[in-house]
N, C-alpha and C positions, 0 to 999 in steps of 0.2 A: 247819529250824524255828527261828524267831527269836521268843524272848518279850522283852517289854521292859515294865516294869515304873515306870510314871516318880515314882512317890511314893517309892521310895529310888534311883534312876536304876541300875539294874542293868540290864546284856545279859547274855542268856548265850543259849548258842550249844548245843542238841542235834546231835550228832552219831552217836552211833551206841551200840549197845544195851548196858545197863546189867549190869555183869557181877559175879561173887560177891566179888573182891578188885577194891580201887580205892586209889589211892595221890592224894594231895593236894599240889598244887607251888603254893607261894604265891611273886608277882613284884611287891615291892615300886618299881618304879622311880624315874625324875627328874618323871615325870609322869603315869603312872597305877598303881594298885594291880590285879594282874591275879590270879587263881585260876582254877587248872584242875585238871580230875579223868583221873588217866590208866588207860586199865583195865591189867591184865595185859600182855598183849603192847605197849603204847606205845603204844597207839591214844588221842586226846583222846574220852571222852568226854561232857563237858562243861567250857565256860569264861565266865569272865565280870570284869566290871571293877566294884569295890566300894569304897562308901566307910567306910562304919560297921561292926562289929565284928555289929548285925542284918542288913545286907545277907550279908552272910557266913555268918553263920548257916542265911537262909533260902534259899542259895544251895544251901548242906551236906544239906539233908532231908532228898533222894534219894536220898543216897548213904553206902554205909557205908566209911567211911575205914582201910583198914589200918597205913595210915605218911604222915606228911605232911613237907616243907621249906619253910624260909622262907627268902629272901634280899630282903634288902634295900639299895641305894644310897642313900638320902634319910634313914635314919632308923633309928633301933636297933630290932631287932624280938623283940628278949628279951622283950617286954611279950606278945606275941601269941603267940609259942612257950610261953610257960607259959601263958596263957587255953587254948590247942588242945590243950597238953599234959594238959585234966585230960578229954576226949575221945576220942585217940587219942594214939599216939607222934609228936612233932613234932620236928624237929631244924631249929637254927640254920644256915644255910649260911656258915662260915668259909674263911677263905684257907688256913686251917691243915689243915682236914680232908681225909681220906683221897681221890682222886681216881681215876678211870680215864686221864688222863693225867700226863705230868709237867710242872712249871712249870719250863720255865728263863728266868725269869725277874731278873734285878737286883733290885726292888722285892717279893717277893712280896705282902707285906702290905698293898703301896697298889693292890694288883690288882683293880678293879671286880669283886663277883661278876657280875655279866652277861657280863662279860668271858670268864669262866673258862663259866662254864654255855653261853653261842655256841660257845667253843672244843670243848667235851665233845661239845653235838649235832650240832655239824657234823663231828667224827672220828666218832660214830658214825654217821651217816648215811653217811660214806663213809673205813670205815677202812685202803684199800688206799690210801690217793692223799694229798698234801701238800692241806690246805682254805686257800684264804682266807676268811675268816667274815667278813663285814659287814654292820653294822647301822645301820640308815637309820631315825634314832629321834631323840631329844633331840639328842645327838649323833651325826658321821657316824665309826664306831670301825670299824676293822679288828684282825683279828685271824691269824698266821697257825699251824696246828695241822700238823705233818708226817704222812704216813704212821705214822709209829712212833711217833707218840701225844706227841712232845715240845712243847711251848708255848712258841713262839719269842717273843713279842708281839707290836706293831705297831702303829695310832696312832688318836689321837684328832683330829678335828676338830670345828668345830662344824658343827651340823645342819640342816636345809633351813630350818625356821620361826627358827632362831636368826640366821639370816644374815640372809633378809629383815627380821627385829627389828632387827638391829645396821645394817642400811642406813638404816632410820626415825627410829632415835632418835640414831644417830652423824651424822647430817644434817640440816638447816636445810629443806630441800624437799625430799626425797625422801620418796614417800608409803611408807605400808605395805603390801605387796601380799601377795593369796592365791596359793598354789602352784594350777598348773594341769599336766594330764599331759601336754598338749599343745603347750607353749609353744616360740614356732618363738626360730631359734638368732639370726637376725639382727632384731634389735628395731629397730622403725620409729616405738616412741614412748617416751616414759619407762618408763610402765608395762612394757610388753613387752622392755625394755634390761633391766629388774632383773629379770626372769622368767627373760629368759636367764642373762644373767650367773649367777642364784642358779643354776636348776635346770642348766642343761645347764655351767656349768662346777663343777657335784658330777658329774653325768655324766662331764665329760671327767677329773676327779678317778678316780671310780671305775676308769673303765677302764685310766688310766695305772698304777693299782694292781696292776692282774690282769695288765698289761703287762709290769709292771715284776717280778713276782714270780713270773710266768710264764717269764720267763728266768733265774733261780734256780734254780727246782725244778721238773721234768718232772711231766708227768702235771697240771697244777693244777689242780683243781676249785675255782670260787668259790660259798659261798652266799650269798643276800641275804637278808634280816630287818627286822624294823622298821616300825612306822606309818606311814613313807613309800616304802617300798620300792614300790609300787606306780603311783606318780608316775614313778618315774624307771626301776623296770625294763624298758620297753618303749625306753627309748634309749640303754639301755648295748649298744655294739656286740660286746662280746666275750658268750662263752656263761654263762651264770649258773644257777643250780637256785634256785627263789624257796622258802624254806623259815617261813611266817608264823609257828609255834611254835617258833623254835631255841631260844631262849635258854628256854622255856616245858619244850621236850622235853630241854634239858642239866641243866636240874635234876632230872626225874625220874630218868635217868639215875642222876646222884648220889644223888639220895636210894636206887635202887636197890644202888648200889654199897656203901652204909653201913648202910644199915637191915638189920637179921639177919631171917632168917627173910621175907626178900622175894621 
């Protein structure tokens, strides 16, 4: 069931039936602001993408909130933890706070919380096996999480829309073109040269990743994530698990892991 709402431009997405405890994960990122409601066992459900502090609110109606997280990349979100704090219990998502993994990390503090939250719900979703976590978002970020829960890191590039940006504006004639999921590998005009080039060499990117890491550590499972994940998962040749809430389900997670009485 899909409401949309366009006088405060809200989606939100019903999924499945409305239970006595509900837990709130707020996803500040580089390009949208996300919220989702998780029930008890990790199930979503409901989520949506908001601009205003009323979109949010009338997001909230439904549902009675036990414990809520924020993280934020873009922006301090102390402002919105104490508005949600006089509500319910709301906690800041820090590099510093308590985890279900470990960072071994050089940098801890410069550490994307998206980063750290991919990292958390792709070990939980598969905590026998080494994850590659990748997210196909603003940026195209790897991350890699072992079996025993330790957080190695991994990389950042830029991302599908940011590359075709940087072909249009770092050039003199080069148009700007829209991604497409079907774009063939040998371009026969301009247009279709940057299609490929973008899309299928992040494809050949990805795969050289799971290639490459896949002869490191046994067993590797990759997930994929991200607003464009869906473009490019049907031409990554190697096997992938497409996971749309990771970094949505790693915060819950954490907020699980910290909040008492949850």
């Amino acid at each position: 069931m899909f409401l949309k709402n366009q006088k405060i431009n809200i989606i939100t997405t019903i999924i499945s039936r409305f239970t006595d405890t509900m837990f709130l994960v707020i996803d500040i990122g580089n390009t949208l602001r996300k919220a989702a409601v998780f029930d008890e066992d990790g199930l979503v459900t409901a989520q949506c993408h908001w601009e205003t502090m009323d979109d949010l609110h009338q997001f909230l109606t439904l549902y009675e909130i036990k414990a809520c997280i924020v993280s934020s990349v873009r922006e301090d979100g102390s402002q919105l933890v104490a508005e949600l704090n006089h509500d319910f219990p709301t906690m800041l998502f820090t590099t510093t706070m308590p985890l279900p993994i470990t960072l071994c990390y050089d940098t801890p503090l410069t550490l994307g919380t998206d980063r750290i939250a991919s990292a958390v719900g792709a070990h939980s979703l598969f905590p026998d096996r080494t994850v590659l976590a990748i997210q196909a978002g603003t940026c195209l970020v790897a991350d890699i999480v072992t079996a025993e829960g330790k957080y190695l890191g991994g990389s950042i590039a830029p991302g599908l829309h940011m590359r075709f940006t940087a072909l249009a504006k770092g050039t003199a004639r080069l148009p700007l073109v829209e991604p497409v999921s079907d774009a063939q590998v040998l371009g026969t005009s301009t247009e279709t040269s940057i299609l490929s080039g973008v899309i299928h060499g992040m494809h050949f990117e990805i795969d050289g990743m799971i290639e490459y890491y896949g002869g490191l550590f046994s067993n590797l499972q990759t997930v994929l994530t991200g607003g464009d994940a869906t473009i490019l998962k049907n031409s990554i040749k190697n096997p992938i698990f497409a996971a749309p809430n990771l970094v949505l389900f790693g915060l819950y997670r954490i907020l699980k892991f910290n909040a008492s009485d949850c």
